[in-house]
C-alpha positions as CSV (number, residue, x, y, z in Angstrom):
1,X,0.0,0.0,0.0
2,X,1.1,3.8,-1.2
3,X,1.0,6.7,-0.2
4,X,2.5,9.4,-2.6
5,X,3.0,13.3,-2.8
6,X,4.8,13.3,-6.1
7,X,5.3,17.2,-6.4
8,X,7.2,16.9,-3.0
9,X,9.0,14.0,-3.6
10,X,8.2,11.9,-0.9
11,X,5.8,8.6,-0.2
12,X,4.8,5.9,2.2
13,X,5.1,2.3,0.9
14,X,3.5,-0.8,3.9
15,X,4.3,-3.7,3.0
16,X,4.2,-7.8,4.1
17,X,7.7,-9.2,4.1
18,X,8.4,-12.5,1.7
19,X,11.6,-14.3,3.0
20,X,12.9,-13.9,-0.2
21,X,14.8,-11.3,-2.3
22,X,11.8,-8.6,-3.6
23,X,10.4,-5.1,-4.7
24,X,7.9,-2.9,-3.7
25,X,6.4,0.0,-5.6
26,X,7.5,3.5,-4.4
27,X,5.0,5.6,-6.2
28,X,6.8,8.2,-6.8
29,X,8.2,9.9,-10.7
30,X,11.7,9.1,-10.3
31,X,13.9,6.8,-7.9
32,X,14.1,7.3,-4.7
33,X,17.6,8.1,-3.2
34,X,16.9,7.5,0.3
35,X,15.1,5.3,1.6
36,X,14.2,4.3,5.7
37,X,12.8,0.7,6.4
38,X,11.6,-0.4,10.3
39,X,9.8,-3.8,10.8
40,X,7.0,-3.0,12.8
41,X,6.6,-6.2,13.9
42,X,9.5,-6.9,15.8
43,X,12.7,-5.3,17.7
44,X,14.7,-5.3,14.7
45,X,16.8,-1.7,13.8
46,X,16.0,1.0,11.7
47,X,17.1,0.6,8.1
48,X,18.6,3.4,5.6
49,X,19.2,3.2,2.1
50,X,21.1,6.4,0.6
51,X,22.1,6.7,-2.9
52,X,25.2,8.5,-2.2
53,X,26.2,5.3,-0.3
54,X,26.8,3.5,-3.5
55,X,28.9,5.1,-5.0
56,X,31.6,3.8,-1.9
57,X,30.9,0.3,-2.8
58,X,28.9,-2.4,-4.9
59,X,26.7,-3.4,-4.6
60,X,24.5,-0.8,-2.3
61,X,25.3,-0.7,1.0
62,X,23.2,0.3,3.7
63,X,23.1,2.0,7.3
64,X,21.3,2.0,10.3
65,X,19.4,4.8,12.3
66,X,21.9,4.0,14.9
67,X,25.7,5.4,15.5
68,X,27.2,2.6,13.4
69,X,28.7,3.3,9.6
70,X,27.8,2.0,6.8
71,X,27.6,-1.4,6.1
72,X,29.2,-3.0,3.2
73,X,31.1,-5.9,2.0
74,X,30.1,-9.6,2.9
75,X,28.7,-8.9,6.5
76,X,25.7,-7.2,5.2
77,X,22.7,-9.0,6.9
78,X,20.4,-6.9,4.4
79,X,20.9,-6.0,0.7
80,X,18.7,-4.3,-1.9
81,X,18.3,-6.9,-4.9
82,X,18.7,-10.1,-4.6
83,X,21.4,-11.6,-2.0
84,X,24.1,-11.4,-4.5
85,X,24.4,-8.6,-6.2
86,X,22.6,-5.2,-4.8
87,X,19.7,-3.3,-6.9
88,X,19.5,0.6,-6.3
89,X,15.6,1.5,-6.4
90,X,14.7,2.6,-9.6
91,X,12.0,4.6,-11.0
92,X,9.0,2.1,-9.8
93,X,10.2,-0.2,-7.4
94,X,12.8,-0.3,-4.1
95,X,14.2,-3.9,-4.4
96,X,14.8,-5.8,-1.0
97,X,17.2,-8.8,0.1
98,X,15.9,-11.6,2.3
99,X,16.9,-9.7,5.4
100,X,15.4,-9.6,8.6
101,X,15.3,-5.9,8.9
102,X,13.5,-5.2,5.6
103,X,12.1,-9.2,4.6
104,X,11.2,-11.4,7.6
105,X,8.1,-13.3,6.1
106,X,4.6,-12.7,7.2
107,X,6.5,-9.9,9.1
108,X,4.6,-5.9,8.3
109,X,7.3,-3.5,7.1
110,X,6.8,0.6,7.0
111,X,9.2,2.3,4.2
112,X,9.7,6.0,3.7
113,X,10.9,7.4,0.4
114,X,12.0,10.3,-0.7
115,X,13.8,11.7,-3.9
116,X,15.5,15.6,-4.3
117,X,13.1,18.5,-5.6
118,X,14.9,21.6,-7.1
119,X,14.5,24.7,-4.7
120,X,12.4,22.2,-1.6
121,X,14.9,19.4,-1.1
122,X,18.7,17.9,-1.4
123,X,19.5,14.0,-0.8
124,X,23.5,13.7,-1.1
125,X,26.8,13.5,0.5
126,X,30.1,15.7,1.1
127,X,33.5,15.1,2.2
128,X,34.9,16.2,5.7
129,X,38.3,18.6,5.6
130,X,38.2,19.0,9.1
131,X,38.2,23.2,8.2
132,X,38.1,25.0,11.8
133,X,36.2,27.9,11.0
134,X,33.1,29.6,9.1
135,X,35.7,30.1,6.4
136,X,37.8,26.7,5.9
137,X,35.0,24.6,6.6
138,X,33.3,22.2,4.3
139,X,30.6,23.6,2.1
140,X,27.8,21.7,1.2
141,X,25.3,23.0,-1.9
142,X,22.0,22.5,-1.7
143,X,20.3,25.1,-4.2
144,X,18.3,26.9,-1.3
145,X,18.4,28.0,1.9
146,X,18.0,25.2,4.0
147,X,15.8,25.1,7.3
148,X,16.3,21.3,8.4
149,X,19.4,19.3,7.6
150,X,20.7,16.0,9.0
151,X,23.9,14.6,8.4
152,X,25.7,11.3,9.2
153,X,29.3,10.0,9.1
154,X,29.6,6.9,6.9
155,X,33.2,5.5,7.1
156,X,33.5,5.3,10.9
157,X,31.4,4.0,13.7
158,X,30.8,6.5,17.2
159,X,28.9,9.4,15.3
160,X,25.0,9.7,15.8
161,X,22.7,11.4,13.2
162,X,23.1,15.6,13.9
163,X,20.1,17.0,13.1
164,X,19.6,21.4,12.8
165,X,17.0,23.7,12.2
166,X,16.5,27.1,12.1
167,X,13.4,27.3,14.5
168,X,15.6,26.5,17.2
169,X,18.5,28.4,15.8
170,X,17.6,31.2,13.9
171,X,20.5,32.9,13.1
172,X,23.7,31.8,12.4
173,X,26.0,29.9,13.9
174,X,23.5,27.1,14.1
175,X,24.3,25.7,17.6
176,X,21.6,23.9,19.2
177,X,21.6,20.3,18.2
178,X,19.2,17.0,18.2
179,X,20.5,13.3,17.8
180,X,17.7,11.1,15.7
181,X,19.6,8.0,17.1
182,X,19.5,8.9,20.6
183,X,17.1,10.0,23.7
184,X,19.5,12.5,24.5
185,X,17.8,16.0,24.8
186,X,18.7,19.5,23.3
187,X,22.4,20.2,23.5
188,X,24.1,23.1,22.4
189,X,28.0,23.1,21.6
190,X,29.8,24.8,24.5
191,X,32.9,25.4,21.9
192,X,31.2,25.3,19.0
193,X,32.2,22.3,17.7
194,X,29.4,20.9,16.0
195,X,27.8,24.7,14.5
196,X,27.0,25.0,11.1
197,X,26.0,27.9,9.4
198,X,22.5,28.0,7.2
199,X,23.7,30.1,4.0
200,X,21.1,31.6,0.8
201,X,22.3,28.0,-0.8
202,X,23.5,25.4,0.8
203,X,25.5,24.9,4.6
204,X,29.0,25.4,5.7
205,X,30.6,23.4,8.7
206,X,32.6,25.4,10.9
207,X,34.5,22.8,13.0
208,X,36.7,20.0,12.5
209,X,34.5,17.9,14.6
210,X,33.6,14.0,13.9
211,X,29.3,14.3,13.5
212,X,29.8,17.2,10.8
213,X,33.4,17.6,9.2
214,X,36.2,14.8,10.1
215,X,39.3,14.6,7.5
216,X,38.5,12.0,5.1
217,X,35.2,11.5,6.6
218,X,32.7,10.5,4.1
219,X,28.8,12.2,5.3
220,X,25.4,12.2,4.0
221,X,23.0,14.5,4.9
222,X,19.3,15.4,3.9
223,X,18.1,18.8,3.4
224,X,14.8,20.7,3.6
225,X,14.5,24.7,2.4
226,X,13.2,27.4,4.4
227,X,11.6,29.1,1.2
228,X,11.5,26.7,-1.3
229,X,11.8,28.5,-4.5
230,X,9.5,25.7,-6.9
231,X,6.4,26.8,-5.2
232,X,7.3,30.8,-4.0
233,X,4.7,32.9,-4.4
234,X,7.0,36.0,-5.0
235,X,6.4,37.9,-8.3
């Protein structure tokens, strides 16, 4: 079952695992390049697929909604495709391994897909250069201002998923700070070491700091704009 809002790039998929390497329809006009599975019928971890994740290694690796990296190679309990070769989702269907995060039979699963929108959202991923300041930092282009971005580090385990906003930080630096991963509440960054700044298109790190902008360290991130331009209504 489908639930789709094509213009914003985004849809619902439930679905009754197999046991066997499948696809589901996404319902959406092009392929999705995240996408975030949960079994709801059992104590099994959040599961993410991100596009930018495969181009690190083949076939698609995936990560968790946890502090872990990514996981590739031939310890992957879950792969999109078959259980040999990964299958990226394409523009109808995500494709799903026999794993039990994402395939248990007779088990329900809940999948949430999204794909980037010129001007309302940005799926991809940047390299850390562990810049110390608003000037040397990584920056990140998105195509609009953003008002909610996410990131994780891929290539190391310890780092949760950052999340920012500018309701609770309105004006730059953006210093207050949320973990998706974690029950920890609000924190702000005593030395600024996990501040970004939320610029007319894109973000900037500021920090050389292991959430947002470690050397060598591989991120993605999601984006959402705080005026997205597709649908303004300025003349």
């Amino acid at each position: 079952t489908v639930s789709a809002n094509v213009a914003a790039g985004f849809s619902i998929a439930s679905y009754t695992g197999s046991g066997s390497a499948t696809s589901f329809g996404h319902g959406l006009s092009s392929a999705p390049e995240m996408v975030v599975i949960k079994n709801r019928d059992a104590n099994d971890n959040w599961v993410v697929f991100h596009l930018s994740l495969s181009s690190s290694s083949a076939p698609a690796p995936y990560i968790l909604l946890t502090n872990a990296a990514a996981v590739t190679g031939s310890s992957r309990r879950f792969r999109y495709g078959d259980d040999n070769d990964g299958v990226v989702p394409d523009s109808t269907k995500v494709y799903i391994g026999s794993g039990e995060e994402v395939n248990t039979s007779n088990e329900k699963y809940i999948a949430y897909c999204f794909h980037s929108v010129d001007g309302y959202s940005k799926f991809g991923r940047y390299d850390g250069n562990a810049g110390s300041n608003e000037v040397d930092g990584t920056f990140v282009f998105t195509g609009f201002r953003p008002a909610f971005v996410m990131c994780k580090l891929t290539t190391s385990a310890g780092e949760s998923w950052l999340i920012k906003d500018n309701k609770r930080s309105p004006f730059n630096p953006a210093d207050e700070w949320l973990y998706a991963d974690k029950n920890s509440a609000e924190a702000t960054a005593g030395t600024a070491l996990r501040d970004i700044d939320f610029l007319s298109n894109g973000f900037k790190t500021r920090n050389a700091e292991g959430s947002t902008n470690s050397s060598g360290g591989i991120y993605l991130y999601l984006a959402f704009a705080e005026t997205p331009f597709k649908y303004s209504n300025a003349r």
